[in-house]
C-alpha positions in Angstrom: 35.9 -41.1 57.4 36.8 -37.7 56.2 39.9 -35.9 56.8 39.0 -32.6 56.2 36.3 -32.8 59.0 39.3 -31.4 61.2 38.8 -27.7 59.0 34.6 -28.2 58.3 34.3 -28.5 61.8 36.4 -25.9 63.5 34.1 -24.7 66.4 31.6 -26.9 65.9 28.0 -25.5 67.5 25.9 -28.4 68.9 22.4 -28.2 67.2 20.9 -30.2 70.1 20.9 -30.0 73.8 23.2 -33.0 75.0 21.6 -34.5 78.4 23.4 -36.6 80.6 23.3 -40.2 79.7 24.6 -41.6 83.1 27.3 -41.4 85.9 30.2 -43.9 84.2 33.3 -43.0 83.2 32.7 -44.4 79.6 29.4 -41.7 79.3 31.0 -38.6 80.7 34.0 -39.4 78.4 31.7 -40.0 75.5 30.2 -37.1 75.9 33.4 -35.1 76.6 34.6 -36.0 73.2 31.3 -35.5 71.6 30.8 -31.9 72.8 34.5 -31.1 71.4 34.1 -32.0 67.8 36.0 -35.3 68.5 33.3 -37.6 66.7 35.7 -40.3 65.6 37.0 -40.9 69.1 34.0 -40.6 70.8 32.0 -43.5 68.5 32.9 -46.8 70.1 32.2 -44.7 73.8 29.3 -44.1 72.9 28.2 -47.5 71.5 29.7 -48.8 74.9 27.6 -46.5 76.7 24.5 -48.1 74.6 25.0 -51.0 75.5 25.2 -50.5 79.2 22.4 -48.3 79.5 19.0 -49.8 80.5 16.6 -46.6 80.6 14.8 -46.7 76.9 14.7 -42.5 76.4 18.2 -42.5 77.1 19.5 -45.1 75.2 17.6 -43.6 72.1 19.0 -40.9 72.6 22.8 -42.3 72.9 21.7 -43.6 69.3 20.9 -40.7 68.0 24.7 -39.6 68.7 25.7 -42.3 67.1 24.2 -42.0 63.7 25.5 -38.2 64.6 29.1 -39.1 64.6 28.8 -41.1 61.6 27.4 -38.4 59.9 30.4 -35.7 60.9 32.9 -38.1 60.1 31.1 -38.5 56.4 30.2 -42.6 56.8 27.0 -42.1 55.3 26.6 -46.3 55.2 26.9 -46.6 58.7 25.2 -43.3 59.7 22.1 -44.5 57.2 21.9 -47.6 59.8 21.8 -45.7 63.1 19.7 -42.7 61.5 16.7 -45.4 60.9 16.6 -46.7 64.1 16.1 -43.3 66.0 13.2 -42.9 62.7 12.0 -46.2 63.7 11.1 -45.1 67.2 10.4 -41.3 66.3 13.0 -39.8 68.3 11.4 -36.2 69.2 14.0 -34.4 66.8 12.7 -33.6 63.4 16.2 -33.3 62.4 16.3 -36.9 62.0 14.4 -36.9 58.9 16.6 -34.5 57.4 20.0 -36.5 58.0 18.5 -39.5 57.5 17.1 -38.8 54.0 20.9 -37.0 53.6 22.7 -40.4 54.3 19.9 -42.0 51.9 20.6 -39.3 49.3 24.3 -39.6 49.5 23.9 -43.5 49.3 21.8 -43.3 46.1 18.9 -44.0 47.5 16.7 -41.0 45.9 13.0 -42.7 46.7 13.4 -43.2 49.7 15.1 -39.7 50.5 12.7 -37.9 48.9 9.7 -39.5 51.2 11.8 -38.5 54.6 12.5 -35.1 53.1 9.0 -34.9 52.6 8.2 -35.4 56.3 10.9 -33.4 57.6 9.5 -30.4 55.0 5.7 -31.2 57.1 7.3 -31.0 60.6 9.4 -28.1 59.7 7.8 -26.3 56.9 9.6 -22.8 57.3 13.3 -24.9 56.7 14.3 -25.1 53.1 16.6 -27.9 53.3 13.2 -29.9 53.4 12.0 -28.8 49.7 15.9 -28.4 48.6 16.5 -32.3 49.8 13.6 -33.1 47.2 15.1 -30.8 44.5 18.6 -31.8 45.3 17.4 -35.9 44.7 15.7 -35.4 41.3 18.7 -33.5 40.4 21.5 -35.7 41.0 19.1 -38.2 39.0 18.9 -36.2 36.3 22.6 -35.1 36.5 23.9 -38.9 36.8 22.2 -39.9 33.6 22.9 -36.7 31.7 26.6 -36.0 33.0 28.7 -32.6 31.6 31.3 -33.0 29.7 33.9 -33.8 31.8 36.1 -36.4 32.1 37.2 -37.6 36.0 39.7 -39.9 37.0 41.5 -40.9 40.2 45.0 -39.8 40.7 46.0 -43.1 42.1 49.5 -42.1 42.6 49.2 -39.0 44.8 46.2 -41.2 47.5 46.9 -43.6 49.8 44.3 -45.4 52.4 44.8 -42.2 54.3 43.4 -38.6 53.3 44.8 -36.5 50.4 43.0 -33.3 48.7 43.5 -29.8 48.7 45.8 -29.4 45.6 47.6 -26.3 44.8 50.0 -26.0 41.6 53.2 -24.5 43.0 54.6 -23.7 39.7 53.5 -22.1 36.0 54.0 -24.8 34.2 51.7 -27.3 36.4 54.3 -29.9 36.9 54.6 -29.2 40.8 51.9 -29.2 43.1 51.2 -29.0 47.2 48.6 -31.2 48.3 47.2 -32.0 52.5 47.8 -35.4 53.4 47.4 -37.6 56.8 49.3 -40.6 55.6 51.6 -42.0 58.2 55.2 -40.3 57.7 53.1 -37.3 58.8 54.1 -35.1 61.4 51.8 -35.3 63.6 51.5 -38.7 65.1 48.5 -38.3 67.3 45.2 -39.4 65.8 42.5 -36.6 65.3 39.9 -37.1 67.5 37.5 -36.1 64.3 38.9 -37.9 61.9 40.7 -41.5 63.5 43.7 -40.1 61.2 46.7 -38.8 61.9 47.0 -34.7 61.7 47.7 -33.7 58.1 50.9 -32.2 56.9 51.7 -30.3 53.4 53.8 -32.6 51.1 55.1 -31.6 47.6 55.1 -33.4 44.3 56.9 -32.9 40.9 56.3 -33.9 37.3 58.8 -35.3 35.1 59.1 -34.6 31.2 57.3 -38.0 30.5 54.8 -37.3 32.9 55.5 -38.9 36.1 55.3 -37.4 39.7 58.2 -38.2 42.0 57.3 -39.7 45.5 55.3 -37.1 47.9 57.0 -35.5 50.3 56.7 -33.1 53.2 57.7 -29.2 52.6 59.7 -29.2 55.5 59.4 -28.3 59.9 59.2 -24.3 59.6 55.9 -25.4 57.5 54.4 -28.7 59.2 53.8 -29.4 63.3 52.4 -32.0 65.3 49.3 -29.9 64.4 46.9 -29.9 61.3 48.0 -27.9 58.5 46.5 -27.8 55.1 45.2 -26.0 52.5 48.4 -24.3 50.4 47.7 -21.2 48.2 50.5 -19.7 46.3 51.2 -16.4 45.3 51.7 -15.6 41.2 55.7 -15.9 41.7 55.4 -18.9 43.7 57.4 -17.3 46.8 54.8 -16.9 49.5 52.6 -19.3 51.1 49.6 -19.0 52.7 47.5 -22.2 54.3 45.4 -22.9 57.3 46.8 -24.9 60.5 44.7 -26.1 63.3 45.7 -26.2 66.6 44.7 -28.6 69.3 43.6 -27.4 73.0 43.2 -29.9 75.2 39.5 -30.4 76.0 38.6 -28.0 73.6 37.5 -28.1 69.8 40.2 -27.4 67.5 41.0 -23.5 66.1 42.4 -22.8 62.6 44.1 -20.2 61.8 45.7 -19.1 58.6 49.5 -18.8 58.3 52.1 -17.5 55.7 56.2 -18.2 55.1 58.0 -17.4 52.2 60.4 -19.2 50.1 63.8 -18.8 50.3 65.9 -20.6 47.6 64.6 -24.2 48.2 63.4 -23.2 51.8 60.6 -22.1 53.1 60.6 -19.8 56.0 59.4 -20.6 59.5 55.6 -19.8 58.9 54.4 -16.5 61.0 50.5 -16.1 62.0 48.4 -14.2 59.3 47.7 -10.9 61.1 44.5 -11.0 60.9 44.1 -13.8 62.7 41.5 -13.8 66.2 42.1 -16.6 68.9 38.2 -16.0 68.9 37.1 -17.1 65.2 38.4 -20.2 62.9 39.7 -18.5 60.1 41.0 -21.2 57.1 41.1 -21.9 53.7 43.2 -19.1 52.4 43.3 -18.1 48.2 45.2 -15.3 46.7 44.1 -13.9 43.6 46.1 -13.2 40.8 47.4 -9.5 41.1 47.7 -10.6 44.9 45.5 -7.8 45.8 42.5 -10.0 47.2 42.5 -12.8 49.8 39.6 -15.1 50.0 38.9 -16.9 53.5 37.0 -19.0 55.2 35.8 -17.8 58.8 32.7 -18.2 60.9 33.6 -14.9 62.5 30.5 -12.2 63.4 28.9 -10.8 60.6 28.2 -14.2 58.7 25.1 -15.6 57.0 25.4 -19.0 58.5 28.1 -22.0 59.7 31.3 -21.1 57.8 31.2 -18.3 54.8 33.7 -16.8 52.4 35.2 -13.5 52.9 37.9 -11.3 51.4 40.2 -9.0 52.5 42.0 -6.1 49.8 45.1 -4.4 49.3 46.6 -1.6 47.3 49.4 -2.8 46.6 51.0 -6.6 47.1 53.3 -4.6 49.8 50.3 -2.4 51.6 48.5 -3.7 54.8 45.0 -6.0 54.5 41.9 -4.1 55.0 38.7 -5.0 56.6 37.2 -8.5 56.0 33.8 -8.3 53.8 31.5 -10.8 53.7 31.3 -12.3 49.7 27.6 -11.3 50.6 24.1 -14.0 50.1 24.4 -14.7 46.5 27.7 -17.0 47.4 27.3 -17.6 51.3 24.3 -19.1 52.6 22.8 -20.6 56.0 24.9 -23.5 55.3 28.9 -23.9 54.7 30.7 -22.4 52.3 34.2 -23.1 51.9 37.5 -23.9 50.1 37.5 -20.7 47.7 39.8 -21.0 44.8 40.1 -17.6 42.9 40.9 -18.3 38.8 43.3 -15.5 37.3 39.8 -14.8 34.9 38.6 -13.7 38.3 36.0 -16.5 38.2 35.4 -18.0 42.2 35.2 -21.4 42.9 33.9 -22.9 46.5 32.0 -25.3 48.0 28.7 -25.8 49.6 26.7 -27.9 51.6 23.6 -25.7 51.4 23.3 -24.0 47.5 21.0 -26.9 45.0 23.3 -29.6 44.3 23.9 -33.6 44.3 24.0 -33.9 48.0 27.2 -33.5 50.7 29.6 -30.6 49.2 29.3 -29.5 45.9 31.5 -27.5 44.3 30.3 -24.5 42.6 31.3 -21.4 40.2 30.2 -17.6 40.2 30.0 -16.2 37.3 28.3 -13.1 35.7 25.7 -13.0 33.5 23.8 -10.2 31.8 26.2 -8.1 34.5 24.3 -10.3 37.0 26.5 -13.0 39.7 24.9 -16.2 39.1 26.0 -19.2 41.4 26.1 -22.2 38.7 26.5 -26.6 39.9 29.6 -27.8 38.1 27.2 -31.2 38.1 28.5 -34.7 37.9 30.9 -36.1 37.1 33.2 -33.6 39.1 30.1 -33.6 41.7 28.7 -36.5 43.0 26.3 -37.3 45.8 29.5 -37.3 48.6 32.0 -34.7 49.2 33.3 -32.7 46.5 35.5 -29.9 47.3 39.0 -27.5 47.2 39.1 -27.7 43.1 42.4 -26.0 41.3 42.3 -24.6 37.4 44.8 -24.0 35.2 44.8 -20.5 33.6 44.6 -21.6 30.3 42.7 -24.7 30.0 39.5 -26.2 31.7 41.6 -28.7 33.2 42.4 -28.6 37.1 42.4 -31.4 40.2 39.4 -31.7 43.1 39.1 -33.5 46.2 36.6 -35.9 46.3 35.2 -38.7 49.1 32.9 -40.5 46.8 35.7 -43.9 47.6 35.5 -44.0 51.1 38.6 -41.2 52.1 39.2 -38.0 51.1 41.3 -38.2 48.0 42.0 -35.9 44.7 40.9 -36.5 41.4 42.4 -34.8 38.1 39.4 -33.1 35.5 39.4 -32.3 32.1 37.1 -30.9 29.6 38.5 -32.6 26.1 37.7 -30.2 23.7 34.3 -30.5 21.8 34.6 -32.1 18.5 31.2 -31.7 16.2 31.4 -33.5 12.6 28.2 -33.8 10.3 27.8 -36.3 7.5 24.8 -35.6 5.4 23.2 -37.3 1.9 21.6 -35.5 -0.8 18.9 -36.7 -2.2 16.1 -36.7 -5.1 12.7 -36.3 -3.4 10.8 -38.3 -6.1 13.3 -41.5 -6.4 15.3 -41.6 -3.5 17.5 -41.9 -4.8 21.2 -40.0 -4.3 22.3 -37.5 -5.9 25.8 -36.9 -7.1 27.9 -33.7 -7.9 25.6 -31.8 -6.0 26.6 -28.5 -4.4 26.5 -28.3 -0.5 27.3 -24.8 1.0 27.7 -24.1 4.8 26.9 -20.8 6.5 27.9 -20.8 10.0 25.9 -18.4 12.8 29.6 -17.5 13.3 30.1 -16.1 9.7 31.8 -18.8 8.5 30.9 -20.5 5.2 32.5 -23.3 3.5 31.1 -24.9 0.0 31.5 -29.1 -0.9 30.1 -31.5 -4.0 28.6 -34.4 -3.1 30.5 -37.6 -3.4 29.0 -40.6 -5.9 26.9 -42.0 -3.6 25.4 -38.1 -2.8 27.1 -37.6 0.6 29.1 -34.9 2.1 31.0 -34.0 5.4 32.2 -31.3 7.5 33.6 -30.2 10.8 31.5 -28.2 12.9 32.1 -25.7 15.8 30.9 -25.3 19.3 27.9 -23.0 20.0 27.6 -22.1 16.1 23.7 -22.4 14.3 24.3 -23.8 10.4 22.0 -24.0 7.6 23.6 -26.2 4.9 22.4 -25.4 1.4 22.3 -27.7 -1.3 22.1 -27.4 -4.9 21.8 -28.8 -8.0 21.1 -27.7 -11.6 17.3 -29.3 -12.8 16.4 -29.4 -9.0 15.2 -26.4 -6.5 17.5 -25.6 -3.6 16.8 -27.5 -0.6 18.5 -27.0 3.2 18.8 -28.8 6.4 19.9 -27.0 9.6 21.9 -28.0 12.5 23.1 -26.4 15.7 26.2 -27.0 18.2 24.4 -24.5 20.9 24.5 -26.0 24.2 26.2 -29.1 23.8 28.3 -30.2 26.3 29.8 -33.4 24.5 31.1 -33.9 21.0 28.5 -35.4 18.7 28.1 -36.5 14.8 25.3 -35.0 13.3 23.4 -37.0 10.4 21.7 -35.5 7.9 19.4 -35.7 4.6 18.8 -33.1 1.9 16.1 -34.2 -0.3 16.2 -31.8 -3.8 12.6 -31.6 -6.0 13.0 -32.0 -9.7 12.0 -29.3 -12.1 11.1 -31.3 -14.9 8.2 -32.2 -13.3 5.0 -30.8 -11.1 6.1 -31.4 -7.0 3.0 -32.3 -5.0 1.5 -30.7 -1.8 1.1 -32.7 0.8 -1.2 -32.1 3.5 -3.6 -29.4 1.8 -7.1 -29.6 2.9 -10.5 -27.9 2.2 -14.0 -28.3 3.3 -16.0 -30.2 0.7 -17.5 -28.4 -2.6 -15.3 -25.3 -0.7 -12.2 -23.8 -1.2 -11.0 -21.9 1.3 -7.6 -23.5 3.4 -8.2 -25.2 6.2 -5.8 -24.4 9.2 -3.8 -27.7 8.7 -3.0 -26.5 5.5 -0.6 -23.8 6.7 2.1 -26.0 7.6 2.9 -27.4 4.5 2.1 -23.9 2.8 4.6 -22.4 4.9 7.7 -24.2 3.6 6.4 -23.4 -0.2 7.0 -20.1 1.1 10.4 -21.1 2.5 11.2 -22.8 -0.7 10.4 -20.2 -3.0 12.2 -18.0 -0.9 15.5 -20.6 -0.9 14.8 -20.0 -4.7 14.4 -16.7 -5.9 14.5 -16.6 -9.6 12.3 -19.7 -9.9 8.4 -18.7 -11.1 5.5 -21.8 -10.5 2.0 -22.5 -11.5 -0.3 -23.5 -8.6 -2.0 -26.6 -9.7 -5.2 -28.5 -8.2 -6.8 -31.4 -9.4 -10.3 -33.2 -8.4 -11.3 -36.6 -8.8 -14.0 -37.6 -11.5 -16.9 -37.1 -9.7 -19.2 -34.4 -10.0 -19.8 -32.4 -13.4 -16.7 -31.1 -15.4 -18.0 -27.8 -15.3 -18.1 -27.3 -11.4 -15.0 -29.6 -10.6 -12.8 -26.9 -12.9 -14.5 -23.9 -11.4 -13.8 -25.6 -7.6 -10.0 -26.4 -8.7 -9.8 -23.2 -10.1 -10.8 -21.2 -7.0 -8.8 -23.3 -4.7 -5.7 -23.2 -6.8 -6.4 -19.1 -6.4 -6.8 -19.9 -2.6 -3.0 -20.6 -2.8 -1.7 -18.0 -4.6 -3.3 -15.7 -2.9 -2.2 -17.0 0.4 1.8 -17.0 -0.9 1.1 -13.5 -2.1 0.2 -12.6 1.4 3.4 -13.8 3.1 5.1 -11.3 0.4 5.9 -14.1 -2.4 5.5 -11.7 -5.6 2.4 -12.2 -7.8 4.3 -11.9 -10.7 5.9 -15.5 -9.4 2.6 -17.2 -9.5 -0.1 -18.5 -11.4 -2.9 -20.4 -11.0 -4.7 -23.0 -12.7 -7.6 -25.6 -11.9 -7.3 -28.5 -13.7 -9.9 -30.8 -12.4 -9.9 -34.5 -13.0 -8.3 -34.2 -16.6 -4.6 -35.1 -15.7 -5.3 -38.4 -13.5 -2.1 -39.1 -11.4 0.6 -41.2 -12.1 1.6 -44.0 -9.5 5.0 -43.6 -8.3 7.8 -46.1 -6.4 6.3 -44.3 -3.2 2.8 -44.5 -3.6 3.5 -48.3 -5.2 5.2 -48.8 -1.9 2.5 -47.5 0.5 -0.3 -48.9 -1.2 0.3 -52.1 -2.7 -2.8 -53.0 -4.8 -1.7 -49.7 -7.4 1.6 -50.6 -9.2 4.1 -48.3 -10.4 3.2 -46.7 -13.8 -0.4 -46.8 -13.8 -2.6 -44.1 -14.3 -5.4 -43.4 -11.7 -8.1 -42.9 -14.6 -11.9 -43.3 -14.0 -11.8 -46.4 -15.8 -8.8 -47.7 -13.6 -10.7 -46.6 -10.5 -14.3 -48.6 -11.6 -11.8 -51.9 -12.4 -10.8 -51.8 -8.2 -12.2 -54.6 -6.3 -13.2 -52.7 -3.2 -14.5 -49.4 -2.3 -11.9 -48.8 0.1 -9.6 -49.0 -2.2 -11.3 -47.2 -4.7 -11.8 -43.8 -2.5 -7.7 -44.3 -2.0 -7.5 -44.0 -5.2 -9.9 -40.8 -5.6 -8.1 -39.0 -2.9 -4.6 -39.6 -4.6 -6.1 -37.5 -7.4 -7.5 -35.2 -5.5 -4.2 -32.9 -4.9 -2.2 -29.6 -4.8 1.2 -29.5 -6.5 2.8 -27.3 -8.3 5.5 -27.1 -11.6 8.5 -25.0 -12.3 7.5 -22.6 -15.5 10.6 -20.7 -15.2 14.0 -20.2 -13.4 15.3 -16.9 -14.8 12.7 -14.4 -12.8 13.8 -11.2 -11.6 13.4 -10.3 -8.5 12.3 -6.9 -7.7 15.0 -4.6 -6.1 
């Protein structure tokens, strides 16, 4: 059961007509309590009711209450139950697909949501909550197994098997806060007909220097009735109070109004009505921003998008009278609820909602600009979940705050934090012939951010630095003999902190680097298009080395006359350079040269390794390739010849200006 029920509710608009369910005391008390908002009270009435009632339409319908009362009184378990039966027996109400898939939703149940959003979406095709409900599951999926970055935890001390949420910090330095409670040395002793609790009060907590918070308690008669009160906001000096109390009418639903008092010394004054409250309209939830110039509400008063919505009222001055309400307008509000504003001094809003995408119940939600555009954006889970998450407080400085919550069974607050993001990278450089690592070997950092830093590589060729958030790196490494080689690495996006690996693999000068990957048609030698991708990172590499000139090398296998296989390695050797020259490498950089069969290739630890019948060393001659036992491995051994590389003729070039 949920305590703040008592402010969702308010006046509470009945969705469906109520019919009469019989002449006994127990039914028109039931229903007396039902059509007041006074769910919790009005549950074992009604099950009563059930099970005196003998007419079948009216008993599903009494049923049909009762998975409604669960529901308003957020006990998704129970109202899960009662929901399937009135499914079972296809109560005439499409809405019963909807809640039901929402208990199933809020229960974890995703599949099986999904297939009764599905049929309330095919009864009612024009209602959104239909296709959201689907959305909404495959989020809080996703969201569960890919949570943000921050970390949640119970604030054991502050809840008790009652109700505690709505925090407000009631001094700069954090260390004392308000908070709504219904625990039992509250005021108001009778139990909420809503709820089965006792009617909150406003208690007070403060933190010691070694972190601990002294024992709750209430701020005292001129602030807390026999009536509801909740929901503290606090000016920037800490001196005046605003929060929401909600009064009970007998045989009526409940109406909040916002009320203010002012401290005085250690008192606070006898709280006065806000004067903009109407006896007409709930009006709840109050939040001052920082210059105390703006009030945010919560009303269902005329004008409205839907159930309850956030407005604001301005000032000139912190002294001057409140102007007109405005509605914050259908980017925030929606046909749903949204409620329990908190205004940050960056000017950043916070609410909730049960109606904007999110894991299911209330979400709580930010708006923010961006591109000079309001943007509503899910604060996702772990400070969401697939209950009730709500009334959420933030420091000015830090992404650190408290939220209410209901994912244990009562309302209760939870502290967040977002620890800050810690990115390190440990990388190896290596030689790309041998494997082997390479020592002394210069790794320089350039950050998207403009920051560079510059290491050598340890003995065993590895290197390490710390990173930043939302920063693109290219790490540079370099060696004298080898070509400059990079890796890059990016901290865009991330939402947790992370340690990057990464390999640097430098070429040797001394002798020719192969090709991979460079393919022509046969007896042809124009490039084939799979060619381009490793020709594209020559480019990149003679670019990454600008002073280096090369001669483009291609080699044949021994088949065919020496005259033609020179001419054919000559040509495609050409086909190269000319292709670097068009992606603006300078001609004066390159040279080409076909070479044919006449420098056979030498097997190397990698080729040794992949193919095990050639062993390190050996030559691929003709005569080599005739001594091979099979022909399949005798055409392995013609294709290893036939290659591109190329070799290092000079490092001193250059470049034009």
């Amino acid at each position: 059961m949920i305590k703040k029920a008592a402010f969702v509710i308010g006046i509470f608009c009945m969705l469906i007509y109520i019919p009469v369910l019989g002449q006994t005391t127990k039914s028109r008390k039931a229903l007396e309590y039902y059509a007041t908002g006074q769910y919790f009270a009005s549950i074992d009435l009604l099950r009563d009711a059930y099970g005196d009632e003998t007419d079948a339409n009216v008993k599903l319908d009494i049923t049909f209450k009762v998975a409604e009362c669960y529901r308003l009184t957020s006990q998704p378990e129970k109202a899960e139950v009662w929901y399937k039966r009135v499914v079972q027996k296809k109560f005439g109400n499409p809405l019963i697909y909807l809640y039901y898939a929402d208990a199933l939703k809020t229960n974890e149940k995703f599949d099986l949501a999904i297939e009764n959003y599905k049929e309330y979406k095919k009864l009612v095709p024009d209602d959104p909550r239909g296709e959201n409900g689907v959305k909404s599951c495959e989020l809080a999926s996703k969201w569960k197994e890919n949570p943000s970055g921050y970390k949640v935890a119970n604030m054991k001390f502050f809840n008790t098997k009652e109700s505690e949420y709505y925090p407000a910090y009631a001094n700069a330095e954090y260390t004392e806060m308000f908070f709504t409670s219904s625990r039992e040395e509250s005021t108001g002793k009778e139990k909420h007909g809503s709820t089965g609790q006792n009617f909150s009060d406003i208690y007070k907590s403060v933190q010691d220097k070694q972190g601990k918070w002294s024992t709750p308690v209430p701020l005292g008669e001129n602030i807390n009735t026999e009536y509801e009160e909740g929901g503290a906001s606090l000016s920037k000096d800490f001196n005046t109070l605003f929060f929401s109390r909600c009064e009970k009418v007998k045989k009526e639903a409940m109406g909040c109004k916002i009320f203010q008092s002012v401290r005085k010394g250690e008192e606070w004054s006898k709280a006065e009505p806000w004067k903009l409250n109407d006896d007409s309209i709930t009006v709840s939830h109050p939040t001052l921003s920082e210059n105390e110039l703006e009030l945010y509400f919560v009303s269902d008063m005329p004008g409205g998008l839907g159930g309850k919505d956030i407005w604001k009222v301005i000032r000139d001055n912190p002294s001057a009278e409140w102007g007109t309400p405005e509605n914050m307008g259908p980017v925030i509000n929606t046909p749903g609820n949204e409620m329990f504003p908190f205004i940050h001094n960056d000017g950043t809003l916070y609410f909730s909602s049960d109606y904007h995408l999110g894991m299911g119940g209330l979400d709580i939600f930010r708006a923010i600009y961006i591109n000079n555009r309001l943007e509503i954006e899910n604060m996702r889970y772990p400070v969401n979940s697939t209950y009730d998450d709500f009334a959420i407080v933030i420091e000015k400085e830090n992404e650190r705050g408290y939220f209410s919550t209901s994912r244990d069974g009562n309302d209760e607050i939870y502290s967040f934090v977002l620890p800050p993001l810690k990115f390190n990278i440990e990388g190896e450089v290596r030689n790309e012939k041998t494997d082997q690592p390479l020592a002394n070997a210069t790794v320089k950092l350039v950050g998207s951010d403009g920051m560079t830093l510059a290491s050598e590589t340890s003995a065993d060729g590895k290197f390490k630095f710390m990173l930043r958030p939302n920063t693109d790196y290219v790490f540079v490494a370099s060696k004298k003999g080898f070509l400059t080689g990079k890796a890059k690495e990016t901290t865009r996006g991330l939402v947790e902190s992370k340690e990057f690996k990464s390999e640097i693999k430098l070429s040797s000068i001394a002798e020719p680097i192969e090709l991979p990957n460079i393919f022509y048609d046969f007896a042809k030698w124009d490039l084939r298009p799979e060619s381009m991708v490793a020709l594209d990172k020559l480019v990149e590499t003679l670019n990454d080395n600008p002073t280096v000139t090369i001669e483009l090398r291609s080699h044949t296998d021994a088949r065919g006359s020496i005259e033609v296989n020179i001419d054919l390695s000559q040509k495609r050797a050409q086909s190269v350079v000319d292709f670097l020259i068009e992606k603006g490498i300078e001609p004066a950089r390159l040279r080409a040269k076909g070479y044919a069969a006449t420098m056979p290739k030498i097997v190397d630890s990698k080729l040794a390794a992949q193919y095990p019948f050639l062993k390190e060393g050996t030559e691929i001659t003709q005569s080599y390739i005739d001594s091979l036992p099979t022909e399949e491995q005798k055409e392995v051994a013609y294709q290893i010849n036939r290659r591109t590389e190329f070799q290092v003729l000079s490092t001193d070039y250059k470049p034009a200006k």
